[in-house]
VODRENKE-969553 format. One record per residue (C-alpha): x, y negated, z negated; residue in three letters. Coordinates in pm, 1 decimal. Example, Ala and Ser with C-alpha at 12.3 -4.5 7.8 and 13.67 -1.06 7.14 Angstrom:
{pt {1230.0 450.0 -780.0} "ALA"};
{pt {1367.0 106.0 -714.0} "SER"};
***
This chain:
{pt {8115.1 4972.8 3020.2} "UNK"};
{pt {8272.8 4777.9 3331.8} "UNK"};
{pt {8268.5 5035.7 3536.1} "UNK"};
{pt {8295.1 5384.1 3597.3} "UNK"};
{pt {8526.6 5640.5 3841.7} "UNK"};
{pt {8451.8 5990.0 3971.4} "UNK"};
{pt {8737.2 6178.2 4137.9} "UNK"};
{pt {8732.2 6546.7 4274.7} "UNK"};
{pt {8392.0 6662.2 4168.9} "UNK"};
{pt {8135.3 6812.6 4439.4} "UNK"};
{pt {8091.9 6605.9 4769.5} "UNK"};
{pt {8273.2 6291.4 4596.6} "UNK"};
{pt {8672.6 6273.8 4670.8} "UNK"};
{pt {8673.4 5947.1 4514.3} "UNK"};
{pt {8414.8 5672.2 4375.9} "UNK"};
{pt {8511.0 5351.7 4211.5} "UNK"};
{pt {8174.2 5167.1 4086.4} "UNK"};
{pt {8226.5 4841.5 3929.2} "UNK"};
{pt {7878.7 4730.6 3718.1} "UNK"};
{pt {7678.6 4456.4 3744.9} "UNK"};
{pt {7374.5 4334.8 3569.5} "UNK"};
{pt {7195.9 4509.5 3874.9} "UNK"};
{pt {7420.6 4774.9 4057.1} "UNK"};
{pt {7277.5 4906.1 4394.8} "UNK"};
{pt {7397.7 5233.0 4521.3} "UNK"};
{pt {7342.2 5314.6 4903.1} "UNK"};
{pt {7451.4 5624.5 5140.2} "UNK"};
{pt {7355.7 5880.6 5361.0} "UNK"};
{pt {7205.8 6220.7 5138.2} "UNK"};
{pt {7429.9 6461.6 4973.6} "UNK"};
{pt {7661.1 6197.1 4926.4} "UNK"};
{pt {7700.5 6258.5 4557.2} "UNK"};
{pt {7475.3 5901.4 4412.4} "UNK"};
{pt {7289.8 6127.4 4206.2} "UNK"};
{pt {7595.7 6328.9 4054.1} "UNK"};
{pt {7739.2 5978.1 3952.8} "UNK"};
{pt {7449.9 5851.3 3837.6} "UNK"};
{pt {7424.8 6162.5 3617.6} "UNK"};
{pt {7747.4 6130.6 3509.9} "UNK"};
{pt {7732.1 5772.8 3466.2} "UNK"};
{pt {7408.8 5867.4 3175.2} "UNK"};
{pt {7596.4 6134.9 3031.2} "UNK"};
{pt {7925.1 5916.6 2968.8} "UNK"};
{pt {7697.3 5635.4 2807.4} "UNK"};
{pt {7455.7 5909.2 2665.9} "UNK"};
{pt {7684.8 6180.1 2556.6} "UNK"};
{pt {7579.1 6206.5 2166.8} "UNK"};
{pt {7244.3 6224.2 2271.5} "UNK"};
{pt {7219.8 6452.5 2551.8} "UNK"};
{pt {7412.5 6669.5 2292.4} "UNK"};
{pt {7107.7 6631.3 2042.2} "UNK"};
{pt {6872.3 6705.5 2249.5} "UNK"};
{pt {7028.9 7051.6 2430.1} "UNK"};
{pt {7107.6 7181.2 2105.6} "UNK"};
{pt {6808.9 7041.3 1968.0} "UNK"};
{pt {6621.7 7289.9 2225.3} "UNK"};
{pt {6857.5 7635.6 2117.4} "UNK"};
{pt {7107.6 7633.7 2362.5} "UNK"};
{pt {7431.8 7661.4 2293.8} "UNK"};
{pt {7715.2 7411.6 2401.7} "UNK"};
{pt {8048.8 7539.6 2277.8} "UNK"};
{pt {8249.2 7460.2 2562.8} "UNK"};
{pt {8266.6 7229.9 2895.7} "UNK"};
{pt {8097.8 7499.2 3096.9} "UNK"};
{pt {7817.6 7502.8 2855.1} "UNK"};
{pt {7781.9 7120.0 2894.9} "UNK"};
{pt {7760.0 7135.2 3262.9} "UNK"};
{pt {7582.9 7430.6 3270.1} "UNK"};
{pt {7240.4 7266.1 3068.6} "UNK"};
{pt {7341.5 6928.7 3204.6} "UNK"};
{pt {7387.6 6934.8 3561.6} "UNK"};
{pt {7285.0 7280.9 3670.4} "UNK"};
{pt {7454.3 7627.5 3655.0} "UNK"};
{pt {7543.1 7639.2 4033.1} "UNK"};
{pt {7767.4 7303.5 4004.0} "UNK"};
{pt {7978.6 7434.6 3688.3} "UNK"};
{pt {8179.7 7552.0 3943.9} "UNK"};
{pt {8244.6 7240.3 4067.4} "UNK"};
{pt {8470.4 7131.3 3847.5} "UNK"};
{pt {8836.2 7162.5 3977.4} "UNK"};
{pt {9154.3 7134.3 3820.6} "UNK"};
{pt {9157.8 6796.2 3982.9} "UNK"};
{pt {8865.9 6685.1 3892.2} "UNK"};
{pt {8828.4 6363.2 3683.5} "UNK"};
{pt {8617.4 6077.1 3466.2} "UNK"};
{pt {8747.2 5751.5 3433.0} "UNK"};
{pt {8567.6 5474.0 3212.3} "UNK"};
{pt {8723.2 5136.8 3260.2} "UNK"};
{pt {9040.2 5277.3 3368.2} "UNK"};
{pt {9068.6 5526.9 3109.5} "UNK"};
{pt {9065.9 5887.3 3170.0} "UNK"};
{pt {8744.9 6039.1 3004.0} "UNK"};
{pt {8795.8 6394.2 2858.1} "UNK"};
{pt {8464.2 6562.8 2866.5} "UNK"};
{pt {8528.5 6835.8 2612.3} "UNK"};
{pt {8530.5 6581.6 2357.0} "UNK"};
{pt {8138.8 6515.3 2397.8} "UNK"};
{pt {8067.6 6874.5 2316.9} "UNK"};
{pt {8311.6 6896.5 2023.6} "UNK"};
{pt {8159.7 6530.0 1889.5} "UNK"};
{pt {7939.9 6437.4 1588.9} "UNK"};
{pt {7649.7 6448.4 1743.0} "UNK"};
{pt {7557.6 6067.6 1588.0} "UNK"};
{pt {7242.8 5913.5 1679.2} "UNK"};
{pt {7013.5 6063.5 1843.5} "UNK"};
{pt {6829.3 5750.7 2012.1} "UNK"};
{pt {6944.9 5702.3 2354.9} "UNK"};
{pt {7096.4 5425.9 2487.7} "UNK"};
{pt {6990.1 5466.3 2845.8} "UNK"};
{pt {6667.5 5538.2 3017.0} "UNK"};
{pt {6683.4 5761.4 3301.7} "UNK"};
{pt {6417.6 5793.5 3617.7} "UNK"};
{pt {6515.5 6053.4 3830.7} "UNK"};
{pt {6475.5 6136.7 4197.9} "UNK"};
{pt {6241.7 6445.6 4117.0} "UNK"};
{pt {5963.6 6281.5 3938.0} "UNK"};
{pt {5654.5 6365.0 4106.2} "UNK"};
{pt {5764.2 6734.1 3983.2} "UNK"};
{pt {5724.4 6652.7 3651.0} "UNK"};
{pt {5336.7 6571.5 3660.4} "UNK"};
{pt {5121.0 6879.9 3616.3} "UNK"};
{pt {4760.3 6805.9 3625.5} "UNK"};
{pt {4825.2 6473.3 3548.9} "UNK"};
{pt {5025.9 6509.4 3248.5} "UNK"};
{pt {5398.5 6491.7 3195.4} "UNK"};
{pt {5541.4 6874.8 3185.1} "UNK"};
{pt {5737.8 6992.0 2851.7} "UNK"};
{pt {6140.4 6979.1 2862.2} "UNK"};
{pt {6153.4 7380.0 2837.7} "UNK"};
{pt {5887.8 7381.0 3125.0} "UNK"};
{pt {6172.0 7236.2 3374.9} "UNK"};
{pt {6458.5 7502.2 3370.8} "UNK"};
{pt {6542.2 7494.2 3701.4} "UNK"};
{pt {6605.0 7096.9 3710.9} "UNK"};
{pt {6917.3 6930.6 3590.1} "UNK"};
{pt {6875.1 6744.6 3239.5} "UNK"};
{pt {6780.9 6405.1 3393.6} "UNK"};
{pt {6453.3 6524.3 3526.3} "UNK"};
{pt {6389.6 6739.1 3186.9} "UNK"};
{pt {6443.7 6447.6 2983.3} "UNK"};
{pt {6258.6 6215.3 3175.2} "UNK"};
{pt {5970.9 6417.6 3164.3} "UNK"};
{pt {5963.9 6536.8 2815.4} "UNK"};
{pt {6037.3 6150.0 2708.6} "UNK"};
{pt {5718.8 6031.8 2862.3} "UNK"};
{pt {5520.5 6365.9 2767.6} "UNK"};
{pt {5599.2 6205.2 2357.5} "UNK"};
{pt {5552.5 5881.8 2489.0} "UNK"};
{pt {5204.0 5970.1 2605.3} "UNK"};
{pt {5120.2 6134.9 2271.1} "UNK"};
{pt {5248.1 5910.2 2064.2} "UNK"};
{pt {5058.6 5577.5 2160.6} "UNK"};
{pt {5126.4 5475.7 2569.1} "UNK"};
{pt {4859.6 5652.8 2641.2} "UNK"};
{pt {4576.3 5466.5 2364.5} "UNK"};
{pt {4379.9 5191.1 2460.9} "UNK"};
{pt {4138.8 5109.8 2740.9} "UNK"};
{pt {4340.3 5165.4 3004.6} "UNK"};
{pt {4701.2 5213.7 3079.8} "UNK"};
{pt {4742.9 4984.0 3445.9} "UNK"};
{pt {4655.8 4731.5 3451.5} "UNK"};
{pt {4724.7 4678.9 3075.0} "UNK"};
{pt {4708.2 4301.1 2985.6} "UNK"};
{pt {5064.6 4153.6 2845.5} "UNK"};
{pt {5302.7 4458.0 2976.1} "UNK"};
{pt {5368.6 4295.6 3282.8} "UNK"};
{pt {5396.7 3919.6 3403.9} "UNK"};
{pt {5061.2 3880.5 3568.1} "UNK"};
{pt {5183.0 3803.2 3927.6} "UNK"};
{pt {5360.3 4165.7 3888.4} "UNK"};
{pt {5054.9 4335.2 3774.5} "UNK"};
{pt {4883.1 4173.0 4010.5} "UNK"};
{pt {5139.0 4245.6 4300.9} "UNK"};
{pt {5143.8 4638.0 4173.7} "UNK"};
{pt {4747.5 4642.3 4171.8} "UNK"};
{pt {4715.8 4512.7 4486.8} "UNK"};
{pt {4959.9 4748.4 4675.9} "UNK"};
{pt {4917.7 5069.8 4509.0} "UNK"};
{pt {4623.6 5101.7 4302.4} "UNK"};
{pt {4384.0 4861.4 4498.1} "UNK"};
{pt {4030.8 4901.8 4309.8} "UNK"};
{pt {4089.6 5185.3 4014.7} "UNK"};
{pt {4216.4 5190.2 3695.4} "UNK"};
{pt {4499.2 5410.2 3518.8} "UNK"};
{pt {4308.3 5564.2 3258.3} "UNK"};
{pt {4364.5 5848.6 3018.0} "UNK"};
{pt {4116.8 6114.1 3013.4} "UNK"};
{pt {4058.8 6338.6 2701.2} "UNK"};
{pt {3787.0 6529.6 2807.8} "UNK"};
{pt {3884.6 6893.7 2716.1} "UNK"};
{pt {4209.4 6808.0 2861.4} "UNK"};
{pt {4420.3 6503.6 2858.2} "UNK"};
{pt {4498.9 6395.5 3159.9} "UNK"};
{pt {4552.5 6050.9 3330.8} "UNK"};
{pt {4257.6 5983.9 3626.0} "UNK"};
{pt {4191.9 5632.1 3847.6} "UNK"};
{pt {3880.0 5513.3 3767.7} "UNK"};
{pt {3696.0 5322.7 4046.8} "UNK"};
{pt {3630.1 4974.6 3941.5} "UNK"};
{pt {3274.8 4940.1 3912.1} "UNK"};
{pt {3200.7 5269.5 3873.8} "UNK"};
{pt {3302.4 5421.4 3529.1} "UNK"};
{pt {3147.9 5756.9 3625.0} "UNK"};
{pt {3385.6 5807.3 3908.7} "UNK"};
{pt {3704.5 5949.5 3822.7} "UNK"};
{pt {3973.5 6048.6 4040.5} "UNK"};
{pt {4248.1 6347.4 3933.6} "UNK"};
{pt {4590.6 6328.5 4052.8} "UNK"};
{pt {4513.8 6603.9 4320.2} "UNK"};
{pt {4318.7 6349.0 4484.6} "UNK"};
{pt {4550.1 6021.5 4438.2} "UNK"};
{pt {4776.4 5900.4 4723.7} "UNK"};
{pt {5088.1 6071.3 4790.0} "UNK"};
{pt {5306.6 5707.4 4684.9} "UNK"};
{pt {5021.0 5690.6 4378.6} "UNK"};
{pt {5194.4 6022.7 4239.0} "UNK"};
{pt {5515.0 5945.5 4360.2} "UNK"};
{pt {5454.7 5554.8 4198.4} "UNK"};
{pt {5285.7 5718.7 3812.8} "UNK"};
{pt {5619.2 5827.7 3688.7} "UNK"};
{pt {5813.7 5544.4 3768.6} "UNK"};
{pt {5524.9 5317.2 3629.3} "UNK"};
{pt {5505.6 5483.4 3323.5} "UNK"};
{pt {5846.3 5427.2 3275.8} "UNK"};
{pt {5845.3 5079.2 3365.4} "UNK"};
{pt {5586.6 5004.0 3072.1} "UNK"};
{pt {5794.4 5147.8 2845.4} "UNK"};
{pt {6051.1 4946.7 2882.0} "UNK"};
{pt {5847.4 4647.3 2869.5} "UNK"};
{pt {5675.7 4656.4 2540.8} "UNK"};
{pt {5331.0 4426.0 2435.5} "UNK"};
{pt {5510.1 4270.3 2156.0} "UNK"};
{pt {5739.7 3938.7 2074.6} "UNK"};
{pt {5998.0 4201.6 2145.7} "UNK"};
{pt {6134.1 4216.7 2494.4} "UNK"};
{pt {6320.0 4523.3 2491.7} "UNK"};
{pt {6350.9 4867.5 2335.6} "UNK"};
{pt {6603.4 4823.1 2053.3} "UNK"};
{pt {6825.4 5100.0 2173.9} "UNK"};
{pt {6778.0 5108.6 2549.9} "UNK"};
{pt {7085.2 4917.4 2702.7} "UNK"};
{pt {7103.5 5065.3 3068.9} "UNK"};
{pt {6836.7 5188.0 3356.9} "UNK"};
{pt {6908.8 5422.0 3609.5} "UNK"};
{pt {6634.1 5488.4 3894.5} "UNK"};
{pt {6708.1 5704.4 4168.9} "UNK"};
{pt {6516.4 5614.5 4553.2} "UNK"};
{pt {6297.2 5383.5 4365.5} "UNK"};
{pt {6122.0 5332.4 4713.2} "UNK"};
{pt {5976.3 5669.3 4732.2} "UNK"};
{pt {5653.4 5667.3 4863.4} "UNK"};
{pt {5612.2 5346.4 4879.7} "UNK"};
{pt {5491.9 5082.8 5176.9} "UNK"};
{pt {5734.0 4775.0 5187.7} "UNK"};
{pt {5501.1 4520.5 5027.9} "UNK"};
{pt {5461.0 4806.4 4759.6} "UNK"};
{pt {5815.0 4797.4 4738.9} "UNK"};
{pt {5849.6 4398.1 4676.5} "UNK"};
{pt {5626.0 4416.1 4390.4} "UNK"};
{pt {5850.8 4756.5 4226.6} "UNK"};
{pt {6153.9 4528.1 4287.1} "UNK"};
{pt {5967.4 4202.1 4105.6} "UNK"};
{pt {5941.7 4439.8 3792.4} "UNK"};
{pt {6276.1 4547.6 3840.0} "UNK"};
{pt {6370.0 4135.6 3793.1} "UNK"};
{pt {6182.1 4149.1 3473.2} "UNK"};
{pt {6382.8 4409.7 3337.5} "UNK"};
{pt {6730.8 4242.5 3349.5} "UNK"};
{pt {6549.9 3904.4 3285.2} "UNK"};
{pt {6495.9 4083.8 2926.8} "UNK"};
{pt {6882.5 4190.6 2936.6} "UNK"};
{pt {6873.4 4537.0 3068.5} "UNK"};
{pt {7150.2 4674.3 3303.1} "UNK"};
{pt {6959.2 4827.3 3586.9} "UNK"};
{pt {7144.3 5053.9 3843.0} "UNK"};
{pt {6963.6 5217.7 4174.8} "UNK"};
{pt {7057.1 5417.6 4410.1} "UNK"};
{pt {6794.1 5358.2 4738.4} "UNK"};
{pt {6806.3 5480.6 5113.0} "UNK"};
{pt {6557.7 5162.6 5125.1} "UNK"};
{pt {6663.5 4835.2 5403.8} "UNK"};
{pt {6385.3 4636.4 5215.1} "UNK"};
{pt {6531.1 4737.3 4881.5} "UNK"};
{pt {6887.2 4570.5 4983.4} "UNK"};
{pt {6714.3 4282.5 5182.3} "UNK"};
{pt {6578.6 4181.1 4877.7} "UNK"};
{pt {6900.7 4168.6 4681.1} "UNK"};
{pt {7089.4 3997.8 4951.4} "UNK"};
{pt {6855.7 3694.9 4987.6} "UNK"};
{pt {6858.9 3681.2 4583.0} "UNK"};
{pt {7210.2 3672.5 4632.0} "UNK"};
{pt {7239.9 3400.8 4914.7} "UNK"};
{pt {6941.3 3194.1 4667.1} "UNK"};
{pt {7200.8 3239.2 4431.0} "UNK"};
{pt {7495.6 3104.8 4582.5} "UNK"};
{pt {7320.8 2817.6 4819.2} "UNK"};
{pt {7440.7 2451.3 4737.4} "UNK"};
{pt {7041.1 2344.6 4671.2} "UNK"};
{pt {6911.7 2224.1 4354.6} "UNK"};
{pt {6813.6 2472.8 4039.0} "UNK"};
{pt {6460.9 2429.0 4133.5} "UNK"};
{pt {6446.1 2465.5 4439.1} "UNK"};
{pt {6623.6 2744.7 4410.2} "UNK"};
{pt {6361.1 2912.9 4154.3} "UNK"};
{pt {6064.2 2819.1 4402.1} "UNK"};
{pt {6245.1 3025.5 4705.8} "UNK"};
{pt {6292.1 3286.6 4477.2} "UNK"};
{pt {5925.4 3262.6 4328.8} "UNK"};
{pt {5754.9 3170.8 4612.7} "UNK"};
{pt {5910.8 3254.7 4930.4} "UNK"};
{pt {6081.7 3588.5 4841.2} "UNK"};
{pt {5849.3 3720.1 4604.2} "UNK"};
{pt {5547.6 3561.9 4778.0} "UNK"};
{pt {5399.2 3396.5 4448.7} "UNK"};
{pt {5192.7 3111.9 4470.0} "UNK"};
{pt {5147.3 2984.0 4133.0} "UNK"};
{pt {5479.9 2852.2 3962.9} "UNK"};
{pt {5425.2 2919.1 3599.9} "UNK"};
{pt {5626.4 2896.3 3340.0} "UNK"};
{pt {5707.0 3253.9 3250.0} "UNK"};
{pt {5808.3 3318.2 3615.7} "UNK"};
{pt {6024.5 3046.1 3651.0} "UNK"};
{pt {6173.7 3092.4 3351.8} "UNK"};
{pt {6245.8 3479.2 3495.8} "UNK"};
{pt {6356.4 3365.6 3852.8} "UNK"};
{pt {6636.0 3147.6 3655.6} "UNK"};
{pt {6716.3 3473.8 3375.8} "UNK"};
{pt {6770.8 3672.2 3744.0} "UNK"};
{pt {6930.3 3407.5 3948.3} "UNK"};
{pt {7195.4 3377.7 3658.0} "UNK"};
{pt {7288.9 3785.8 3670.6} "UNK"};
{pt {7582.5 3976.7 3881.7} "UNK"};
{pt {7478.9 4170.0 4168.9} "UNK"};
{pt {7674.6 4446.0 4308.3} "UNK"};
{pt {7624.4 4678.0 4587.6} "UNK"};
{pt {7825.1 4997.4 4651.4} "UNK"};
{pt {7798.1 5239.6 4973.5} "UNK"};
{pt {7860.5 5602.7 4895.4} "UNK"};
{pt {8039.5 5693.7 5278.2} "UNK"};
{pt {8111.4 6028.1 5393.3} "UNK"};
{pt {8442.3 6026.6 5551.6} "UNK"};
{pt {8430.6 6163.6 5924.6} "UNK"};
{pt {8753.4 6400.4 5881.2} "UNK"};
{pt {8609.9 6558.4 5585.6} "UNK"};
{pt {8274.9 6489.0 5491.2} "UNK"};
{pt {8420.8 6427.5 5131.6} "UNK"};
{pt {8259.0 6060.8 4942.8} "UNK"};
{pt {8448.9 5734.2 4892.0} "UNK"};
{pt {8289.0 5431.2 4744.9} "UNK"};
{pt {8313.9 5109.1 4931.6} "UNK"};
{pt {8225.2 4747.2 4751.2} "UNK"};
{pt {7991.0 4569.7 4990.4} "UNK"};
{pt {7829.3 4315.0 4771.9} "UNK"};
{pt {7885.3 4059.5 5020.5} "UNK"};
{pt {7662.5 4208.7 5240.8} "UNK"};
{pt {7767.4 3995.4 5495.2} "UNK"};
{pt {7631.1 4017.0 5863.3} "UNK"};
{pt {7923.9 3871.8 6013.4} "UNK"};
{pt {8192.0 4104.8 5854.2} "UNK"};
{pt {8442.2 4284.3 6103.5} "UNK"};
{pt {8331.8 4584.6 5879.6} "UNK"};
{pt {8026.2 4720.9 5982.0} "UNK"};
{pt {8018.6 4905.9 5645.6} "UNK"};
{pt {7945.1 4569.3 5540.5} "UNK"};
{pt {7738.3 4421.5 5829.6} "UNK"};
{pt {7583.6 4723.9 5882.6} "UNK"};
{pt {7478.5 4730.0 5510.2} "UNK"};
{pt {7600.8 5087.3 5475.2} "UNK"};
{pt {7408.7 5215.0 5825.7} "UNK"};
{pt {7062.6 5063.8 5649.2} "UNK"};
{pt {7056.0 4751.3 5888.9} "UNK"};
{pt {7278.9 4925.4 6170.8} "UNK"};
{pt {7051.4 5126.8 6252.5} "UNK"};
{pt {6770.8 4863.0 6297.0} "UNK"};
{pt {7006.6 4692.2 6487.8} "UNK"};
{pt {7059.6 4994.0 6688.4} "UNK"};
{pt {6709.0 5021.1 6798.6} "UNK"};
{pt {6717.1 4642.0 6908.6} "UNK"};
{pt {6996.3 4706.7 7189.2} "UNK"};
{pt {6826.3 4998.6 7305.5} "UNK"};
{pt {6477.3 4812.6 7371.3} "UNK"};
{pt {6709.8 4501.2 7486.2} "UNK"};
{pt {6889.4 4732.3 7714.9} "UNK"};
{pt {6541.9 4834.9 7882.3} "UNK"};
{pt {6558.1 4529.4 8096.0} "UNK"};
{pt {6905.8 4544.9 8216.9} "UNK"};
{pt {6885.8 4933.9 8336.8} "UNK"};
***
């Protein structure tokens, strides 16, 4: 898929969201990112999102039924005459997903929603039927790790850090900021649960209740993240083409945020499409110097070592980063601002992958209000001295 349209549906009057390798979608709240992003999984998804709600008794005879279990009862509604899907172009007609052969039931996307510190209950990943009041995203998600879990993520020594899932200067980054001196472990103990064990100390064991708030906003995400990148001569899941994460900055401090970004750079260095929507500046900093690295008129290598070691503050230059820095350097950005019109509140998508600071358009210099505001704050304190 090239790209993907959403006309008439909720808050969105019209978005137009061209793909990249990495798309980044930015915009004030209740702009509608996470009802395209949903619809964006169930147009590449459709056969299996079928499987799985039927798969669970409920029935999906009509287009009401699908965007009933999918999206949430209260948004059926909706769904206006005017309303509209279009893939490359092409008008999608969503009652053909619910009258389709269902097919094969491995997805073909991998989906981290907004809501995912809901889905942990007592450190363990809640049951899809456990989740009715949350759209299909976060149901999934949850249920997807919960077999994951069961079914060998969860065995070995420990789960983070976990030598050969990550690049080391990633695991090292993600230790550093978030878990500092414990271990992800899983507990079995009359109750399986995951716990941070204190280095040095194997007799102290912390349960989520007493983790960090961006620890149990970070598990999730993590968990998901490993998934994707498997211990084996394999770099990606066979059937997993496409990654959506939704405010992949949540809870997070900004270094914290450099090293989630660094992993996100190893997943479309192993050929996954990766798509986030963030309300982070740091998030789009990042992807704006990759993209002026990109683009600059120095050499190849120097180009990896600003990448390596000046954006991603790595020292050591191996081989397997530099090799990634290339993969990444090599991709197609693109960054789209969700913006609420002033007349009618209603969402239209803007192309801003320039990012430039210079533009007339402060949609574009102003990074979609992310580095306006910042800017904002500036003249005020500047203005302190003329007043």
């Amino acid at each position: 898929m090239k790209s993907l349209k959403i006309n008439h549906f909720g808050p969105i009057e019209e978005v137009d969201v061209e793909l990249g390798d990495i798309t980044i979608l930015i915009g004030p709240q209740a702009t509608g990112k996470s009802l395209f992003l949903q619809f964006l999984n169930l147009v590449l998804d459709y056969r299996s999102i079928k499987e799985t709600i039927t798969s669970y008794g409920y029935t999906l005879k009509s287009q009401e039924d699908l965007l009933a279990h999918y999206l949430g009862r209260d948004l059926v509604k909706s769904w206006g005459p005017d309303s509209e899907i279009l893939k490359n172009g092409k008008n999608v007609d969503i009652r053909k997903f619910v009258k389709s052969r269902p097919g094969s039931a491995e997805p073909n996307t991998f989906y981290m929603p907004a809501q995912r510190v809901l889905i942990m209950e007592e450190g363990w990943p809640r049951p899809f039927q456990s989740l009715t009041a949350y759209p299909y995203v976060v149901r999934d998600f949850s249920e997807r790790l919960r077999r994951l879990m069961e079914t060998g993520l969860g065995k070995g020594k420990a789960l983070f850090p976990q030598e050969g899932r990550f690049k080391k200067d990633i695991t090292d980054k993600l230790q550093s900021e978030i878990f500092r001196n414990t271990t992800l472990k899983l507990e079995k103990e009359l109750k399986k649960r995951l716990v941070l064990e204190v280095k040095g100390d194997s007799q102290t064991t912390l349960p989520i209740q007493l983790w960090s708030a961006g620890q149990r906003e970070f598990m999730p995400l993590l968990l998901g993240l490993s998934y994707l990148t498997p211990v084996s001569k394999v770099s990606s899941k066979a059937k997993i083409e496409t990654v959506i994460i939704e405010e992949i900055e949540m809870g997070l401090h900004p270094n914290a945020i450099l090293g989630v970004m660094l992993a996100v750079m190893e997943l479309i260095s192993r050929g996954y499409r990766v798509v986030i929507s963030t309300h982070s500046l740091h998030v789009v900093e990042i992807i704006w110097a990759i993209d002026r690295i990109k683009n600059s008129t120095i050499a190849l290598n120097n180009k990896i070592k600003t990448f390596v070691k000046r954006l991603f503050n790595i020292e050591n230059l191996r081989g397997d980063v530099k090799k990634m820095a290339e993969r990444c350097l090599d991709k197609k950005y693109k960054v789209f601002y969700f913006d609420p019109e002033q007349d009618t509140g209603l969402t239209i998508s803007r192309d801003i992958t320039s990012l430039d600071p210079s533009a007339e358009d402060v949609g574009i210099s102003g990074w979609g209000g992310l580095s306006e505001f910042s800017s904002n704050i500036v003249d005020v304190v500047a203005g302190l001295q003329r007043d």
